[in-house]
N, C-alpha and C positions, 0 to 999 in steps of 0.2 A: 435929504440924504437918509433922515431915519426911514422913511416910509421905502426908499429903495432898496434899503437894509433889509428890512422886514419881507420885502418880495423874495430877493433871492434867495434868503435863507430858509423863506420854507416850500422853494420852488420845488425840488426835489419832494414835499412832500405831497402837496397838492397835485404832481405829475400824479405819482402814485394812486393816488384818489381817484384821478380820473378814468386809468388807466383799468382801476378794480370796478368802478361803473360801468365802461364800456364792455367790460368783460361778464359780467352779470348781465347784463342786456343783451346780449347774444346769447348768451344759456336760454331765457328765458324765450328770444324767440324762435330758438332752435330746438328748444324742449319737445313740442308736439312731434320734430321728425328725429328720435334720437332712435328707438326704437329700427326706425329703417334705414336709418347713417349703420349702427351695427352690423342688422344683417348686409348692408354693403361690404363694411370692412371686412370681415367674418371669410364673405364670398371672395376677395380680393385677393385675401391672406391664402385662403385655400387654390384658389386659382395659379399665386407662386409658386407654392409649393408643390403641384404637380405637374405646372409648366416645367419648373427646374426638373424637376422627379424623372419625367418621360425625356427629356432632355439627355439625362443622365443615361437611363437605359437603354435609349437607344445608341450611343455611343458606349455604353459599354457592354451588349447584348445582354442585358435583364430579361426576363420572360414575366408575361402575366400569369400570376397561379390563380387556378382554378381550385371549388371547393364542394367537397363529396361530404354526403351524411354520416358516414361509418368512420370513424375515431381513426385516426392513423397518417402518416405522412408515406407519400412518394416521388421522391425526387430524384431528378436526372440532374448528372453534370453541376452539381451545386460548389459556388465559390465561397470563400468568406471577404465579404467587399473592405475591406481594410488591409487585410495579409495580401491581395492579391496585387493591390496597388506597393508593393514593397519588394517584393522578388520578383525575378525577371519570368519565369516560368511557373505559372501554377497550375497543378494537376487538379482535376477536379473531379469530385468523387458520388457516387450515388448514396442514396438511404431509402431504407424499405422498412417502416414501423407498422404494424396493423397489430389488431387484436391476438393471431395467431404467431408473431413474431416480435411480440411486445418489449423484453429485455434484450440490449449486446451488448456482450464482456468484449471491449475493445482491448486487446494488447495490443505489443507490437515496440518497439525501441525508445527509448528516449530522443523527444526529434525528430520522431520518425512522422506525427501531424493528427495523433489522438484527438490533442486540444483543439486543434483549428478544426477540426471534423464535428465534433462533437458542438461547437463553439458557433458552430457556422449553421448548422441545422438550427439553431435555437435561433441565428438573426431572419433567418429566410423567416422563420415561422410569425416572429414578432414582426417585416414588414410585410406578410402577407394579412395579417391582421390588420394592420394600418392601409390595405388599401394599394398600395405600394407595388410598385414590380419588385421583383425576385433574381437575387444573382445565380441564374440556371438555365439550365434549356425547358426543364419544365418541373413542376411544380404542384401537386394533388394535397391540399392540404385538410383534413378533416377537422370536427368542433376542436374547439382548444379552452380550456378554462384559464389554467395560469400556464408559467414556465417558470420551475424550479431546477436551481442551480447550485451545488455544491462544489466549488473549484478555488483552486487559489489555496494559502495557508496566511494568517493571520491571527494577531493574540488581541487579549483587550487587556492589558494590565494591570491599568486603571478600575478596570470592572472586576478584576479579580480572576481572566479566565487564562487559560493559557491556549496555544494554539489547539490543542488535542481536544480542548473542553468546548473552544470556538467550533472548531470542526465537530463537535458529537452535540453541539446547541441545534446547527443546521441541518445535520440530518435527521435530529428530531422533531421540525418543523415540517420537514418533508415530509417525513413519514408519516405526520397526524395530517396533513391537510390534499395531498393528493391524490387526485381522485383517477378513474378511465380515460379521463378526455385531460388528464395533464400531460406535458411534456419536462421531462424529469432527468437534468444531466448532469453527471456525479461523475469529477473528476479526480482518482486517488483518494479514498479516503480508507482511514485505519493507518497512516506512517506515524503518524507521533505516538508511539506507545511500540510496545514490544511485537515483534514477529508475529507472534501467533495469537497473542491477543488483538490486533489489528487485522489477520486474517480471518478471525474468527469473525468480528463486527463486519467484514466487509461481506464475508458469506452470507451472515444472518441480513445484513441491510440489502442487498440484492435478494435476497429469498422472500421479503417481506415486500420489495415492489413489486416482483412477479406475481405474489401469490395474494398478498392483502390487496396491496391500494390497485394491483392492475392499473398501473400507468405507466407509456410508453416513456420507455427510461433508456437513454444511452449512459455506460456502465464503463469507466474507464479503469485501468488496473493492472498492476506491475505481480500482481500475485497471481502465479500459473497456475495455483491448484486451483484457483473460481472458473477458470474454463472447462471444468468441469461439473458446471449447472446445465448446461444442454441437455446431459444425460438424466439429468435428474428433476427437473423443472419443464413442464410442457410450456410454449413459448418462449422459448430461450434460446439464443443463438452465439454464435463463435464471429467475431469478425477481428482481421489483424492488418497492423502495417509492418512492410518487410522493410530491410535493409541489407546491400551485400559490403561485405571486404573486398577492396581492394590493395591492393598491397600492402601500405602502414595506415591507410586509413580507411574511412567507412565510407560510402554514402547510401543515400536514405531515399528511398522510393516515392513514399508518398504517395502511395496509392491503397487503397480498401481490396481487400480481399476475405472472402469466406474462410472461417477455420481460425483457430488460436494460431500463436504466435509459439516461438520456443525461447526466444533470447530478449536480451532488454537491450545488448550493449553498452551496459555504463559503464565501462572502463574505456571504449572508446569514447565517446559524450567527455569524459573527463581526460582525457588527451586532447582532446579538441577545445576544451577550457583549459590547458594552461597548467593543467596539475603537473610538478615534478616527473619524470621520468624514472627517478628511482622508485616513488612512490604506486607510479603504476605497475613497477615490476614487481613490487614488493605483493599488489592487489592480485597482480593476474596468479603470482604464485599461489595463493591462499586460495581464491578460485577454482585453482586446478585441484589444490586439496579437497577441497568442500563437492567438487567435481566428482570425483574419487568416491566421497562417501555414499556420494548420493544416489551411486549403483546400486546402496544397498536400501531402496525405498520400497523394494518387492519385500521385503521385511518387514520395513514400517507399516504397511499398509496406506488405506484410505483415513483421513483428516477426519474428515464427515462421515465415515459411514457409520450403517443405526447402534444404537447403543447394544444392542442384544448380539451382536458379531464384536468380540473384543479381536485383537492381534495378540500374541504370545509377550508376555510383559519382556522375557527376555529379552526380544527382537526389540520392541519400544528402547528398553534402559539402552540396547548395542546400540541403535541409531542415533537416539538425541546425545549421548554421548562422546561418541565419536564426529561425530554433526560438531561438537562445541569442543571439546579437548585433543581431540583425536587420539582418545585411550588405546591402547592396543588391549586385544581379550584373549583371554587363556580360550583355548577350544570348546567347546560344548561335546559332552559326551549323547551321542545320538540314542545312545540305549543304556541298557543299565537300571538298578533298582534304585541309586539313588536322586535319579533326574539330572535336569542342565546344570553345568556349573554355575557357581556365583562368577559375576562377573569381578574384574580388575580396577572398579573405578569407584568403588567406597558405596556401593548402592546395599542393604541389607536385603539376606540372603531371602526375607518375607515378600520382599518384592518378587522377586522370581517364582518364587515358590506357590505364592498365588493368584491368581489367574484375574480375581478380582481386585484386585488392591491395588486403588490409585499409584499412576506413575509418580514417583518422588521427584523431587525437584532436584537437581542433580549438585551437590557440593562442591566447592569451589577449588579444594584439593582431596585425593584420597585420604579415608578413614585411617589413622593410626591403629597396626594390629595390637589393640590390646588383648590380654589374656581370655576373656569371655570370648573376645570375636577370634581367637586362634582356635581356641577350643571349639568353638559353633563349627568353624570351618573345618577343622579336624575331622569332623562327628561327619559333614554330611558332605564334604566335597573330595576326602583322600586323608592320606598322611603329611601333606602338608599343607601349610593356609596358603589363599588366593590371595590375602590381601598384601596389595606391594608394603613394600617400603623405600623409601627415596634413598638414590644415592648418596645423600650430603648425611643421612643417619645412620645407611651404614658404616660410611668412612668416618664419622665418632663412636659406632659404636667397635671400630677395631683399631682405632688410634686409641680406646680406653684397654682395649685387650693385650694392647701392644703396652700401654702404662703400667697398667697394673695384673701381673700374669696370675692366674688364681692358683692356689695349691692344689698338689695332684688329688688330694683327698676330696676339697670340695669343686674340682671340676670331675671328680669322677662319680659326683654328688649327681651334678646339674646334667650330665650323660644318661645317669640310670633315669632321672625325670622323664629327660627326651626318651628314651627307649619305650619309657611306662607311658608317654604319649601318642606312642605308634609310631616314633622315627623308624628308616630302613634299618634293616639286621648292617651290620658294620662299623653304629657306633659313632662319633663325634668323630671329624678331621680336623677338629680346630688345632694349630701346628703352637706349642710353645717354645719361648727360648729353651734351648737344652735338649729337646726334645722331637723326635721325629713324628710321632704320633701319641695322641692323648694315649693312656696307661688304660682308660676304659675300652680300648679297641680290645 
């Protein structure tokens, strides 16, 4: 019984033993062909993979692209093979990159199919690389070193960065490492940061693909004034998606066409998400205002243009101002010895005055007329100041008038002041109890 003890119990391990011998003994005389077991397997694996492949393509009319020596893509009819399997109808669109047409400022609506455009160009290119059929009809694809991509928004918290610093890490990896033969596609960048500090980067980062790294860059972008690098950048092109209205709602074309875009439609996009209705009415209102002012960009001028061509600071202070508060402005005198008026919205009067001096940052409410700045305005705008004053001060400073009525003597004081200030011949109307008109009339 001991000895049968002693079996079973270390039956389990002795299997084990054996099992680790026979196994090393087949290594050892399978060693000499391992070498050509691999390239077997190697061949096997690859042979799936394009059994499946052609499989694929032919059932879903893939094409074979062909490959030219001169840098640039051209394709016909190209899908992107994952969106197309999800909608029921996909349009499918062309792309034309070469040396001579290297950058596209893509606009065009929210939805309207920028990203899948843009998105889709970059898969064809990576399975023509791999060997692979191509979701198109056809397919020209020139050398290609990498594909860089800037799309999406993401933060690193953890790392310290926040989205705007993520998005300006990426495009400065782009911009150090892409060369002529890269494919370069940059989706929105410059939104996390202010307006024009974000338009500003996104001009300079497109001006620096076209002109530095020359690599074919599709350029995607909700900011209309960059459609206007055609004019100004040799290879550089216009390409948009439309969308029409129909009666309370949109729809979206989805197809490539030559030429900027004019509209984004994000108030419909956010009708269509769900946003409040009072909230969109509240949008399209303020719209219509900003609409309004924006008639007056024959004013403003050009964004970009050279530093040596300034606009009239005046027109500047009108535009961003009413662009942001919707100030109303006293007239401008067209002639005259003592030039434009100061405007109405707390801007100093040096701004105007010089042609050179940085546009000011615009104040968050108008400047309170104090005595220097009535007198300044005195001197060089008329006999009375520009600068407002708010309702809510006047209506205390004549509920204090109404409190405490001053004596005829020192209101006939503070009249001759005004007089000796350049008031009109006439005299003070300010009305007291008792009295039908000030005693200094």
């Amino acid at each position: 019984l001991k000895a049968f003890e002693d079996k079973a119990l270390s039956a389990q391990e002795r299997a084990l033993a054996r099992e680790k011998s026979l196994y090393d003994a087949l290594l050892r005389d399978l060693a000499a062909a391992i070498p050509a077991l691999q390239r077997a397997a190697q061949a096997l694996a690859m042979l799936d993979v394009l059994a499946m492949h052609a499989a694929q393509a032919e059932a879903l009319s893939w094409a074979r692209p062909s490959f030219v020596a001169a840098p640039g893509f051209a394709i016909r009819s190209g899908r992107h093979p994952i969106v197309e399997k999800e909608v029921e109808h996909f349009i499918p669109n062309d792309l034309t990159l070469d040396p001579a047409r290297r950058l596209l400022v893509v606009t065009g609506p929210n939805m309207g199919g920028k990203s899948t455009y843009m998105r889709q160009a970059a898969v064809i290119a990576l399975l023509a690389c791999c060997g692979l059929f191509v979701p198109a009809r056809s397919a020209e694809i020139g050398p290609l070193d990498a594909i860089y991509t800037r799309v999406g928004a993401a933060d690193d918290l953890a790392g310290g960065r926040s989205t705007f610093m993520v998005e300006m890490t990426e495009a400065a990896y782009i911009l150090h490492r892409a060369t002529p033969e890269s494919l370069v596609v940059i989706d929105e960048i410059g939104r996390g940061t202010s307006t024009f500090d974000g338009l500003a980067l996104a001009w300079a980062i497109a001006r620096a693909l076209a002109l530095d790294n020359h690599s074919l860059t599709l350029f995607a972008t909700h900011y209309f004034e960059l459609t206007a690098l055609p004019s100004e950048l040799e290879g550089c092109a216009n390409v948009h998606f439309d969308a029409v209205e129909h009666k309370d709602g949109i729809v979206f074309l989805h197809e490539v066409a030559e030429g900027p875009a004019n509209r984004s439609y994000g108030l419909q996009v956010a009708k269509l998400a769900g946003v409040p209705a009072d909230a969109i009415r509240q949008a399209r209102a303020y719209l219509a205002r900003l609409d309004r002012f924006s008639t007056r960009r024959d004013a403003h001028g050009d964004l970009f243009a050279p530093t040596g061509v300034a606009d009239p600071p005046s027109q500047k202070i009108r535009f961003f101002a009413e662009l942001t508060i919707g100030v109303v402005f006293c007239g401008e005198r067209l002639s005259g010895a003592r030039g434009p008026q100061t405007p109405t919205c707390g801007y100093p009067a040096s701004a105007v005055a010089n042609p050179t001096s940085p546009l000011p940052r615009h104040p968050r409410r108008p400047a309170r007329p104090t005595r220097a700045r009535q007198a300044f305005a005195a001197s060089r705008n008329g006999p009375r100041s520009s600068f407002p004053v708010s309702g809510a001060r006047r209506g205390r400073a004549r509920g204090r008038a109404r409190a405490r009525p001053a004596s005829p003597r020192a209101h006939r004081g503070r009249c001759n002041r005004s007089a000796a200030a350049g008031r009109p011949a006439g005299g003070c109307r300010r009305r007291r109890p008792g009295l039908r008109r000030c005693r200094s009339r």
